[in-house]
N, CA, C and O of each residue as an XYZ file, in Angstrom:
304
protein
N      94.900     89.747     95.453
C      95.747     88.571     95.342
C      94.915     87.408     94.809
O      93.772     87.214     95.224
N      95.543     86.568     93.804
C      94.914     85.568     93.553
C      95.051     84.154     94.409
O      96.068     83.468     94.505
N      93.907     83.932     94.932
C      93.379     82.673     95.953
C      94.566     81.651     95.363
O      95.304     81.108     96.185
N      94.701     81.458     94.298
C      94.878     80.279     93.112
C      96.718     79.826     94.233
O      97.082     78.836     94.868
N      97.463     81.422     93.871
C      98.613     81.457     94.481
C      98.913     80.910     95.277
O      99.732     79.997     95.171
N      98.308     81.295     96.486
C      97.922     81.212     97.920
C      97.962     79.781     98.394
O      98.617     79.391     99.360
N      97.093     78.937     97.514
C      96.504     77.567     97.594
C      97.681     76.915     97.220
O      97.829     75.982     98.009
N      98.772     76.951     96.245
C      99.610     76.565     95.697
C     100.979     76.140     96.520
O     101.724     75.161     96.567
N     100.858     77.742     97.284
C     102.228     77.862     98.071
C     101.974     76.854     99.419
O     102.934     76.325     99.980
N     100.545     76.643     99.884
C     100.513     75.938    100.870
C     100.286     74.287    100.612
O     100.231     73.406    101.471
N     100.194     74.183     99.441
C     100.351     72.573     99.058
C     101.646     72.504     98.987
O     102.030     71.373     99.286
N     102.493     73.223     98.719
C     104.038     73.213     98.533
C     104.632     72.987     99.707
O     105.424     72.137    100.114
N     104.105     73.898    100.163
C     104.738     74.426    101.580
C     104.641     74.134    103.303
O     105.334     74.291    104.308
N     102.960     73.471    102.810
C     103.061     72.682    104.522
C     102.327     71.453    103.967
O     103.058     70.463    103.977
N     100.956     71.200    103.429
C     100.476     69.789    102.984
C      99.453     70.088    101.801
O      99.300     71.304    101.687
N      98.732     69.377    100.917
C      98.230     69.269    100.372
C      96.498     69.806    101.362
O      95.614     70.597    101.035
N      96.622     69.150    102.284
C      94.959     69.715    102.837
C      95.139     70.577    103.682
O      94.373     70.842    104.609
N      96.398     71.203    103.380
C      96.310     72.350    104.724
C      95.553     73.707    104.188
O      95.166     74.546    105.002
N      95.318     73.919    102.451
C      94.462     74.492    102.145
C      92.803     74.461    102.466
O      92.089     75.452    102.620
N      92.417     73.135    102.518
C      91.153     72.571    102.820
C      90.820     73.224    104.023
O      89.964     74.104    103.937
N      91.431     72.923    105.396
C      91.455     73.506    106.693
C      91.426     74.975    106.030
O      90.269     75.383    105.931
N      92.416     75.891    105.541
C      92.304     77.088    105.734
C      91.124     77.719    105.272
O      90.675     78.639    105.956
N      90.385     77.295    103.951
C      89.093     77.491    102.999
C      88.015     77.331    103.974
O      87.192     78.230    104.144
N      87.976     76.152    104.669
C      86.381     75.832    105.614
C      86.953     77.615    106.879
O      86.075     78.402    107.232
N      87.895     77.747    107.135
C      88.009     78.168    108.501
C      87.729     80.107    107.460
O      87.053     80.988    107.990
N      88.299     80.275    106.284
C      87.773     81.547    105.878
C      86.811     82.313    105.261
O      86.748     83.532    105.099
N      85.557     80.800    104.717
C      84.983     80.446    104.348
C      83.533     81.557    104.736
O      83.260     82.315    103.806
N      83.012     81.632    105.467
C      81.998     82.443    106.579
C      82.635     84.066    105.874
O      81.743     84.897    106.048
N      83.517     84.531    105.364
C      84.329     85.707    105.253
C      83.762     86.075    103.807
O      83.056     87.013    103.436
N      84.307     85.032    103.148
C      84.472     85.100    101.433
C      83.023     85.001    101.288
O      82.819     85.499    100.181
N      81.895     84.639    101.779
C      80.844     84.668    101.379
C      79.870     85.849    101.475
O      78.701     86.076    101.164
N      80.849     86.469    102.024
C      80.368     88.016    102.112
C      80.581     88.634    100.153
O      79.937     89.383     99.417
N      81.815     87.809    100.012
C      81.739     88.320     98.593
C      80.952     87.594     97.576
O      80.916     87.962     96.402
N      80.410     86.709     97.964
C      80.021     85.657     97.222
C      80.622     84.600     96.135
O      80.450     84.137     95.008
N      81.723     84.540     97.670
C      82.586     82.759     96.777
C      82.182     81.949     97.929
O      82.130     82.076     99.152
N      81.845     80.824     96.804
C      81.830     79.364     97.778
C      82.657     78.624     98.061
O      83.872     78.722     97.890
N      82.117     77.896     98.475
C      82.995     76.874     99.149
C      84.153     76.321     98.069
O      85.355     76.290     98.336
N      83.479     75.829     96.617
C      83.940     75.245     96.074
C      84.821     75.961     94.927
O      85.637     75.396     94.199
N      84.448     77.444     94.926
C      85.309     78.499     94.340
C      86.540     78.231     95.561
O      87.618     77.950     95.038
N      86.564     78.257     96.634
C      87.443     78.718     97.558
C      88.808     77.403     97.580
O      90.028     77.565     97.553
N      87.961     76.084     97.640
C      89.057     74.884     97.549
C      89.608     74.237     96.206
O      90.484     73.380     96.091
N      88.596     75.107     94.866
C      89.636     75.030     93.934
C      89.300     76.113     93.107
O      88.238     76.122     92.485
N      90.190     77.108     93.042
C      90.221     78.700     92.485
C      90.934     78.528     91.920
O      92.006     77.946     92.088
N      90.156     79.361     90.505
C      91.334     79.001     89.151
C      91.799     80.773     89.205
O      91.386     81.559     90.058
N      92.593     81.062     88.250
C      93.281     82.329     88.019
C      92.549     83.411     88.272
O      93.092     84.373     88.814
N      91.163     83.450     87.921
C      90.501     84.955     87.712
C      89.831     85.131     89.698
O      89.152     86.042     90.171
N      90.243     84.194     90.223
C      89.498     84.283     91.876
C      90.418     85.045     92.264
O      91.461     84.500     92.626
N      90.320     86.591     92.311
C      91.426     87.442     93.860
C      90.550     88.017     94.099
O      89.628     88.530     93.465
N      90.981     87.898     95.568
C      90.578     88.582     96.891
C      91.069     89.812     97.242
O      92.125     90.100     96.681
N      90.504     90.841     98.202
C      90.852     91.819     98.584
C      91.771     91.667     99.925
O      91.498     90.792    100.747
N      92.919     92.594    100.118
C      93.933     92.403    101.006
C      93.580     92.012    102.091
O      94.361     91.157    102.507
N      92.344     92.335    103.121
C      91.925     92.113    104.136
C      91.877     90.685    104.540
O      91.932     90.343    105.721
N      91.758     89.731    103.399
C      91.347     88.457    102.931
C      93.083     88.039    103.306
O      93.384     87.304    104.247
N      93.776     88.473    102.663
C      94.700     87.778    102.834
C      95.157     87.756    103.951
O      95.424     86.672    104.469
N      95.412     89.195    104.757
C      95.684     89.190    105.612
C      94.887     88.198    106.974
O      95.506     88.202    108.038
N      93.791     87.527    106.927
C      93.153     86.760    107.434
C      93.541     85.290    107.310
O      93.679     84.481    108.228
N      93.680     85.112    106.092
C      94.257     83.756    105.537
C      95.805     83.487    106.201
O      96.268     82.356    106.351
N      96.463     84.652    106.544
C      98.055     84.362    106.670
C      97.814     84.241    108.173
O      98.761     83.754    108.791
N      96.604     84.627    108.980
C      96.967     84.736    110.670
C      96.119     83.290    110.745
O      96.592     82.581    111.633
N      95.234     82.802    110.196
C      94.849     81.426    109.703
C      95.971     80.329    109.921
O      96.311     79.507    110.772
N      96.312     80.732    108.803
C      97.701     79.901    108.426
C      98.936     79.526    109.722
O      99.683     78.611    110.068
N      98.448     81.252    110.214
C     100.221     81.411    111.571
C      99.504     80.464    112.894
O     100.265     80.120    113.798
N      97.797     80.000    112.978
C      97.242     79.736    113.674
C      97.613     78.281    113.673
O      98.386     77.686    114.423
N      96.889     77.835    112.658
C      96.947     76.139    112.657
C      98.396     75.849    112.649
O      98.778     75.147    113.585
N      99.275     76.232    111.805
C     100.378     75.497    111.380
C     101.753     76.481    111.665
O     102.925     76.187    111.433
N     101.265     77.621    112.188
C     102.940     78.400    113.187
C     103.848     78.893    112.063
O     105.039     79.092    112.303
N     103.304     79.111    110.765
C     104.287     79.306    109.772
C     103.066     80.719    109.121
O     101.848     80.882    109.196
N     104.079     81.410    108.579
C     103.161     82.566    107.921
C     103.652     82.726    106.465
O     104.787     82.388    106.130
N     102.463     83.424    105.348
C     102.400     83.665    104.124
C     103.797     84.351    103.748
O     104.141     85.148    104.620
N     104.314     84.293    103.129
C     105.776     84.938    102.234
C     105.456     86.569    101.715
O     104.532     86.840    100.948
N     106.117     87.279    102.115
C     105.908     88.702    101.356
C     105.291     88.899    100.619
O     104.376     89.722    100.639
N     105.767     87.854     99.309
C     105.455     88.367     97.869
C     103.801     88.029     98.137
O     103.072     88.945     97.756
N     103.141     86.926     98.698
C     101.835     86.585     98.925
C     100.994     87.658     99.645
O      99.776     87.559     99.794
N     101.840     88.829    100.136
C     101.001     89.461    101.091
C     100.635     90.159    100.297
O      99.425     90.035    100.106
N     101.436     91.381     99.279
C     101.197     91.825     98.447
C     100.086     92.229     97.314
O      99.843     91.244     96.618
N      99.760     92.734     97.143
C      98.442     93.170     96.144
C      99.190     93.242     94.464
O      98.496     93.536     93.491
């Protein structure tokens, strides 16, 4: 899945820095793959992640803010 998406739907969808929060909090994860910080809070098209990732990002997401990722986002 591309990060890019992800980041998009949650500026849409709950706030503009609710991506920021989610990036620092998955941050420790993705650096296993070797993205940074600053790949992570602004990812252009070619940044996807492997499903595991997402699936982390969406219980993230269900954590801080009680709302979860959309199907099509879960998706590969």
């Amino acid at each position: 899945m591309q990060i890019i998406k992800i980041k998009e739907w949650c500026d849409a969808n709950i706030t503009p820095m609710a991506w920021q929060r989610v990036a620092l909090k998955i941050l420790p994860d993705l650096r296993e793959q070797n993205i940074s910080l600053s790949e992570i809070q602004n990812p252009n098209d070619s940044l996807v992640i492997e499903n595991r990732y997402v699936i982390q990002i969406d219980n993230i997401i269900q954590e801080l803010y009680e709302v979860e990722l959309p199907k099509e986002l879960k998706v590969i």
